[in-house]
N, C-alpha and C positions, 0 to 999 in steps of 0.2 A: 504494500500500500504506500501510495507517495505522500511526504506532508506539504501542507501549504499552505503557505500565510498570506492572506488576501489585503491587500491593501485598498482602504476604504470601505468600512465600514455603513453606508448606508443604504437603501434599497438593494441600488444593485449587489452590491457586495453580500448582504443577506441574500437573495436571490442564488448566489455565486458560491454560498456556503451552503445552500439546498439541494445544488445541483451537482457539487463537490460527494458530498454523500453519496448521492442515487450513482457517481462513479466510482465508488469506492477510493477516496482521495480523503485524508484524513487532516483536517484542516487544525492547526495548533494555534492558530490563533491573527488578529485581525492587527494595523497595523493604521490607527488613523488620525490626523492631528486635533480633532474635537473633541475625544475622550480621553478621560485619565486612564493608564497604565492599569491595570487590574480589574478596570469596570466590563462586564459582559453584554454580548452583543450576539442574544439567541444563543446563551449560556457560552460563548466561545469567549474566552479571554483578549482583551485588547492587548497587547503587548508592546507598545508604543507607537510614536509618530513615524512619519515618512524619511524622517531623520535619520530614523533607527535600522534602516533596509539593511547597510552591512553589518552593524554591529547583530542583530539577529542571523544572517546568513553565517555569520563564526561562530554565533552558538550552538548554531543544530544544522545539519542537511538538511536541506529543504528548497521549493519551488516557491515561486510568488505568481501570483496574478493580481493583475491592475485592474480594478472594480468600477473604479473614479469614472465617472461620462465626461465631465470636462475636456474636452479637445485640447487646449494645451495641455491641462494637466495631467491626461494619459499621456503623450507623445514626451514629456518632461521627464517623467517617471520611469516612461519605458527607455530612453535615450540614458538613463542613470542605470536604471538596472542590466543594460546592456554594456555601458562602461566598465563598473564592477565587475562582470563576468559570470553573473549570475544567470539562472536560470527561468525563463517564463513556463507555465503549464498550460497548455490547451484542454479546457476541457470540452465535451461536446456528449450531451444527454442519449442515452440508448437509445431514444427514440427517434433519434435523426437520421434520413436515409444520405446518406453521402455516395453519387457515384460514382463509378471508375473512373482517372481519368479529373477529377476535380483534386487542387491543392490547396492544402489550409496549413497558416502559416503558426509560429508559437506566439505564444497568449491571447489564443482566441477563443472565444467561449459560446457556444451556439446551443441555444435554449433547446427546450420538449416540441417534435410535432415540425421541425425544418425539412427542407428538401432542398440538397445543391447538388445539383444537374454536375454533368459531366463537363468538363472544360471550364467549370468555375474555379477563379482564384480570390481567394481571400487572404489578405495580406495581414501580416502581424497586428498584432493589438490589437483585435476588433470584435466589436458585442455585437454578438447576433441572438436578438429575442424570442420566445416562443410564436410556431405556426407562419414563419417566413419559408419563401420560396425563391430561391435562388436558380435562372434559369440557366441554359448551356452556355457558356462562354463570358459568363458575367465578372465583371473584376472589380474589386469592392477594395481600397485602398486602404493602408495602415490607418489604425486608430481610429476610424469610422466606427460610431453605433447605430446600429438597427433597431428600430423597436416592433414590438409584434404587430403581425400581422403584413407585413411589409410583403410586395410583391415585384422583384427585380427579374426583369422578362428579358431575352437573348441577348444577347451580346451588351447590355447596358453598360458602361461604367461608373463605377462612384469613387469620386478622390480620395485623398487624404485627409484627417479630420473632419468630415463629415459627419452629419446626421439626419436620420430620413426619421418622419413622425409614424405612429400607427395607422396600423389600414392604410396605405399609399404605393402607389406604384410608379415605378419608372416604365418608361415604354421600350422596345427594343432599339437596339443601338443609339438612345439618348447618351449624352453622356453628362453626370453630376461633377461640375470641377470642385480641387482641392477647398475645403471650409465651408464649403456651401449647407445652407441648412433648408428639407424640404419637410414643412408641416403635414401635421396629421390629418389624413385624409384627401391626401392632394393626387392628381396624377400628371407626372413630369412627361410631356412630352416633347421638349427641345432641350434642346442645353442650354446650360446654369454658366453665369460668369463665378468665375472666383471668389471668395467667402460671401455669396447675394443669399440671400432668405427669402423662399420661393413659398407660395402655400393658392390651395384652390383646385378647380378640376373642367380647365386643365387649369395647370401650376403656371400663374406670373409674379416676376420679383414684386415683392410690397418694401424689402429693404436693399 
């Protein structure tokens, strides 16, 4: 059984320790700057702040995964814990059908009830939430999260820190550029400038 300490401590990160379990991944404890050292979180022990990533990594063997949704603040944390030389964990729930032929990169974490098609790439650091569908040839960039329900159709792309809202879909071969954020319930069909905040159906920039 692997251990690991998740860092950030709030939804996602609960979510992250739920899903930890159901893959038999033994999580020692949480890692977040809002709680005291000892306080629990769905009975798992906090064990310090973000500060504390190496000084934990010399205490025990163990993996981390990045929980934080913050677009800088995953891609910060994971450019640190890459420094270090430490290790990210992927986890990805039994019930996700992954095809042949699709690559998923470390510390990526893909909820209950997914589907990525063959020829999809998903690139490091990326939350992908429960009952998303990922189509043939789709490429979803570092440290982008997903939320449920998401529906990314053939060949789409999504940049780098991005974030797509619930129940939304990209169209095929759209492409989401790097920061760009597309609200829940929207459906993208052209491409997004660079960090624009798109929401509607279809999706126009409102920022």
């Amino acid at each position: 059984m692997n251990d690991l300490v998740i860092i950030g401590g709030g939804r996602a990160g609960r979510f992250a320790n739920t899903l930890a379990a159901s893959c038999n991944v033994n999580v020692i404890g949480f890692l977040d700057d809002t709680f005291c050292v000892g306080e629990l979180i769905d009975q798992v022990k906090v064990l310090g702040g973000t500060q504390d990533i190496l000084k934990i990594a010399d205490m025990t063997e163990c993996q981390f995964f990045i929980s934080i949704t913050s677009k800088k603040v995953r891609r910060d944390l994971y450019n640190r814990i890459r420094e270090y030389g430490l290790e990210l964990l992927t986890i990805i729930h039994p019930s996700v059908v992954v095809y042949p032929g699709a690559h998923i990169g470390e510390g990526v974490l893909i909820q209950p009830f997914c589907t990525i098609q063959t020829g999809a790439v998903i690139n490091h650091n990326v939350i992908i939430e429960e009952m998303c569908a990922i189509g043939v040839d789709v490429n979803i960039g570092c440290h982008s999260v997903i939320a449920p329900g998401v529906s990314l159709t053939g060949g789409a792309k999504v940049g780098e820190d991005c974030f797509i809202g619930t129940n939304s879909c990209i169209n095929p071969e759209v492409t989401m550029r790097n920061g760009s954020v597309l609200g829940s319930g929207s459906t993208l069909i052209s491409d997004t400038e660079e960090l624009g905040v798109y929401a509607g159906a279809p999706a126009k920039k409102i920022k």
